[in-house]
Each structure stands twice: as C-alpha cells, then as structure tokens.
C-alpha positions in Angstrom: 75.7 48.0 90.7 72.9 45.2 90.8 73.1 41.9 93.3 74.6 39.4 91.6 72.2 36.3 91.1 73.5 32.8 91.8 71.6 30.1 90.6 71.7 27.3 93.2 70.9 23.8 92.0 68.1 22.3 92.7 68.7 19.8 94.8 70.1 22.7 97.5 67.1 24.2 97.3 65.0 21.0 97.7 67.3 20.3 101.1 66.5 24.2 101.9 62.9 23.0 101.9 62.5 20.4 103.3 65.1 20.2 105.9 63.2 19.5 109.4 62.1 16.4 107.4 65.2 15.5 106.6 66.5 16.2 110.3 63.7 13.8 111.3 64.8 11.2 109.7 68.0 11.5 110.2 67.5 12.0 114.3 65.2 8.9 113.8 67.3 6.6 111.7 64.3 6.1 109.4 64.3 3.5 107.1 64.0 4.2 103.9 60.1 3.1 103.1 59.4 5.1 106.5 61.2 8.2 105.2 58.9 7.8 101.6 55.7 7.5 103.6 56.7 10.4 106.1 57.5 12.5 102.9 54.3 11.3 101.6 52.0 12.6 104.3 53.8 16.2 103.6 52.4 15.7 99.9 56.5 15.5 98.9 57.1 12.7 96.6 60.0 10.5 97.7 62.2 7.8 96.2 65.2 5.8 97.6 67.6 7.7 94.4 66.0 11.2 95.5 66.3 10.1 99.3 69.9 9.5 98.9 70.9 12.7 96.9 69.1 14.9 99.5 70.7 12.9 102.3 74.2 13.4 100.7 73.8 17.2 100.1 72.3 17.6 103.5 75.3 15.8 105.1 77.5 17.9 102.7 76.1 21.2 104.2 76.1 19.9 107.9 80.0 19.1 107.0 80.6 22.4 105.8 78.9 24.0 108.8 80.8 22.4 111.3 84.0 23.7 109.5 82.5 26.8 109.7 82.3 26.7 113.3 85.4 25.4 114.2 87.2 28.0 111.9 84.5 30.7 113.7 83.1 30.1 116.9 84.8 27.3 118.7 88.3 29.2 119.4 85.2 31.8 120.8 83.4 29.2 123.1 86.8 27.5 124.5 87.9 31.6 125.7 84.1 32.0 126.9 84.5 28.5 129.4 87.5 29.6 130.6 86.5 33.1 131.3 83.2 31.7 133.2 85.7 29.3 135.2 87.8 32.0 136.4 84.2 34.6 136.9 83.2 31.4 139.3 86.9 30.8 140.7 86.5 34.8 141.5 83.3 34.2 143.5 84.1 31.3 145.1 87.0 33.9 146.7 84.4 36.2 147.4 82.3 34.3 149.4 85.3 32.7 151.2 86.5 36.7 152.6 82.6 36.7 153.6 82.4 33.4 155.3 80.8 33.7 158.7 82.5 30.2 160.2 84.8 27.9 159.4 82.2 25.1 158.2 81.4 27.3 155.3 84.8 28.9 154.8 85.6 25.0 154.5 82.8 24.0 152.1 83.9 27.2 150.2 87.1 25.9 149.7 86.5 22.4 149.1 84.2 24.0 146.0 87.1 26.5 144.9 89.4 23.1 144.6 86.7 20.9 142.5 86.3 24.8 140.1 90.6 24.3 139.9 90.7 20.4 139.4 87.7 21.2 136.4 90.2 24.5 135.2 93.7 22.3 135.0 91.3 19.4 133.2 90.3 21.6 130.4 93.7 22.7 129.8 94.9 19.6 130.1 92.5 17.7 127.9 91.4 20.0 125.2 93.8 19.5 122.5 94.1 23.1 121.2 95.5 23.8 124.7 97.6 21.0 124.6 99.0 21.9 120.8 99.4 25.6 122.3 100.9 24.8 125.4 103.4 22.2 123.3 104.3 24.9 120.7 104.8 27.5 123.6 107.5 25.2 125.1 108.8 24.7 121.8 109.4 28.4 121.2 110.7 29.0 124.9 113.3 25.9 124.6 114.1 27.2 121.5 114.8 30.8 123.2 117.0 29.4 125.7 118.8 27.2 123.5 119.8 30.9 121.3 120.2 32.4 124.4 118.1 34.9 124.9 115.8 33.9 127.7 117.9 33.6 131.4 
C-alpha cells in the first residue's frame, strides 16, 4: 500500500515557513507595520488580514503542542525531578558517611535539609501531587470505612 497524501491548507504550510519570523515577532511584540516591514526585508509580502490568520494558526499549533506535552512528557519530567532529588538526597548521604569533621558533616546536613525542604515543596505544591495524594486518601478512607484496611 502507498502513503496516504494529506493535503494541508495553505495557511499551515505558510506558518511551516515562516515560523522563526513569526516567533520574532511574537517574542518582540511587534506591531503590526514592524511585523510588514520585517516580512518585507525577507521578500514575504505581509498584510495586517494575512498577519492575523498566520498569528491565529500559529497560536493554534503552539496550543495544540502544549497539550501534547502535558498529555506526553510532563508526567515524564515531574518523575525525572524527583528521581534527581532523591540521586542528590543519596549523595548528600554519601558524603556525610565520608565527612572528615564535624564542620563538614554539619554543612552536609544543613544541605541534605534545604534538598528535603525543596522534595516536601514539590509535593506539596505541584498540583498533580496534590490531586494524587487527595485521591490516595480518598481510596484509603474509603478502605477503612468497608473495612478492609486495619
């Protein structure tokens, strides 16, 4: 079987194109006669209607990207901080068992408790966490309620 062709409007491909432009102006809250005559020194020709229908479909994308990501890669990145807390909680245990004097036992320690405080934060304040931690309760109250947790 052949690859299937999809014909993609226009307009996506023009975004395709020209996106760093587009990015520019965005980054650089161009006005609109900026963004014409920064489009015009790329040879693009640029209107205010055209401007607005490429901004649109580029903001479209970028919304549809960071769906993406949340549906893909941030449950990834929030498992990847924690793992790196607790690889840094690890050494920070390390280097206490090595510590040659009590000064830098000490210091070791006062680093191990800031690593902690930062750990309990980003439980505490990233709201997956929270909503897991919330429906975890839910489920245990509900256990003991039935009975089956002692």
């Amino acid at each position: 079987m052949g690859k299937v062709k999809v014909k993609r409007p226009k307009r996506v491909k023009e975004v395709e194109e020209y996106d760093t432009l587009i990015k520019t102006c965005l980054i650089q809250r161009l006005k609109v006669k900026e963004i014409i005559s920064l489009f015009g020194k790329h040879d693009i020709k640029m209107t205010e209607t055209k401007w607005g229908e490429l901004k649109n479909l580029y903001n479209d994308g970028t919304n549809a990207r960071f769906l993406q990501i949340a549906k893909t890669e941030w449950g990834n990145e929030q498992i990847l901080i924690i793992d790196k807390f607790k690889d840094i909680e690890e050494k920070y245990w390390q280097l206490y068992n090595e510590a040659e004097s009590t000064l830098e036992a000490k210091h070791i320690l006062d680093s191990l408790r800031a690593t902690q405080e930062q750990i309990s934060l980003f439980y505490n304040d990233t709201p997956l966490m929270a909503k897991m931690k919330e429906t975890l309760e839910a489920k245990l109250e509900e256990l003991n309620k039935n009975g089956n947790i002692k």
